[in-house]
N, C-alpha and C positions, 0 to 999 in steps of 0.2 A: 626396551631392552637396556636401555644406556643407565638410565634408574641405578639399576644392580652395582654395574661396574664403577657408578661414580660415587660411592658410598666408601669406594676403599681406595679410587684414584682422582684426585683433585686435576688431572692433566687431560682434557679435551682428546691431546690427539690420542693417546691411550686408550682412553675411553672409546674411541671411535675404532681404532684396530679393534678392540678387543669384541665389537657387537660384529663387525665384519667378518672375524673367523667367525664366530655362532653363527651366523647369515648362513659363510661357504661351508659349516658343518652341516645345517640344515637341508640347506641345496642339496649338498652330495649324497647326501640319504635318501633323496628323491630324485637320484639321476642325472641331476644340474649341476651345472659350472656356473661358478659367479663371473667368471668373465665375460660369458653371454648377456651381462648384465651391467648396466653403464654407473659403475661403481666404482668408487676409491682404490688405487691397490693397496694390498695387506702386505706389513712388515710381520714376516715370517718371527720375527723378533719376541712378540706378543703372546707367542704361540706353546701353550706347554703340551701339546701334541705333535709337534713340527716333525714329520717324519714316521708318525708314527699312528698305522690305523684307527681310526677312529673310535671303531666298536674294542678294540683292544684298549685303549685311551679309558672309556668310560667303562669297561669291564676294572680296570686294573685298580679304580679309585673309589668303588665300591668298599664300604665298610660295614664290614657285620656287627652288630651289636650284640650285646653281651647275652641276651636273652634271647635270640635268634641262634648262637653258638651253645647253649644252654637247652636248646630242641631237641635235641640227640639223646636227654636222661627220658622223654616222655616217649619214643620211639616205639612201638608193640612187636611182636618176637617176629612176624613178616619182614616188617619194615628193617628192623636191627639187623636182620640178614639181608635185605638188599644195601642196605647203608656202609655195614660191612663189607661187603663184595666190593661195591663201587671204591672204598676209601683206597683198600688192600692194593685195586688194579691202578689208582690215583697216583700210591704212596710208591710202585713198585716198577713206575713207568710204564708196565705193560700197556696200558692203554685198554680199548675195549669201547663198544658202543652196549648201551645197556638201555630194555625196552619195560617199563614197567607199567602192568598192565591190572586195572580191576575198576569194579562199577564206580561210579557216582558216591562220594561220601566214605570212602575210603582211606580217605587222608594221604590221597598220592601227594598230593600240593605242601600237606605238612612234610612229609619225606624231602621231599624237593627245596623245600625253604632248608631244611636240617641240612642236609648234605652241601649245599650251595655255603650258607653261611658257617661252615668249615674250612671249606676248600678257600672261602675268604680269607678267612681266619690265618690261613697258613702265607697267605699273599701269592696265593695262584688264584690265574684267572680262570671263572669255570662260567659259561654260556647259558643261557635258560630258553629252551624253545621250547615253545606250545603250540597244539592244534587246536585247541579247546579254547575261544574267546574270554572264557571266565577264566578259566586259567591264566590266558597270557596276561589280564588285565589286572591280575593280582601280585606278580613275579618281578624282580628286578630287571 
């Protein structure tokens, strides 16, 4: 892990906070506390999540690329109306949970990439959950 971070920090103890928080970000996604674990403490210093959820952390630094924001011209006249619906209730605060529903091969996942790398786009943070193992293992 240290690899990574010492490519852009010549400084040991840097390097070593910075694998430490990844360690207690790891941990806490599986329930664990680093301090159950006889470990260095971490200077919150290091830290450009300090404060601030994790999953919101790594939602928020997501970047859509151009051709991922560019999915929205190939959309089909279904899709264009849930995309639309979803943006309107995005752009307008209402809110709204939205449940979209059809076989296999459908191109729910294209919808879901299009809308998603939108709402990036605008730098809101927008969530992707799956039930569908192929699903989730293709989604940000």
């Amino acid at each position: 892990m240290s690899e990574d971070y010492r490519r852009n920090n010549p400084s040991d103890a840097i390097v070593e906070q910075m694998v430490l928080i990844d360690i207690r970000n790891m941990l806490q996604s599986m329930g664990k506390d680093i301090k159950s674990f006889p470990l260095p403490e971490i200077d919150n210093t290091y830290d450009d999540a300090c404060g601030v959820p994790r999953e919101i952390f790594e939602e928020s630094n997501i970047e859509s690329t151009e051709d991922d924001v560019d999915l929205s011209e190939s959309l089909n006249n279904e899709q264009r109306a849930a995309y639309d619906e979803i943006l309107l209730s995005i752009d307008s605060n209402d809110g709204g949970l939205f449940f979209v529903d059809g076989p296999s091969g459908t191109r729910k996942t294209f919808l879901y990439r299009a809308l998603l790398a939108k709402v990036h786009s605008q730098n809101k943070i927008a969530v992707a959950t799956a039930t569908s193992g192929v699903t989730a293992s293709i989604m940000h």
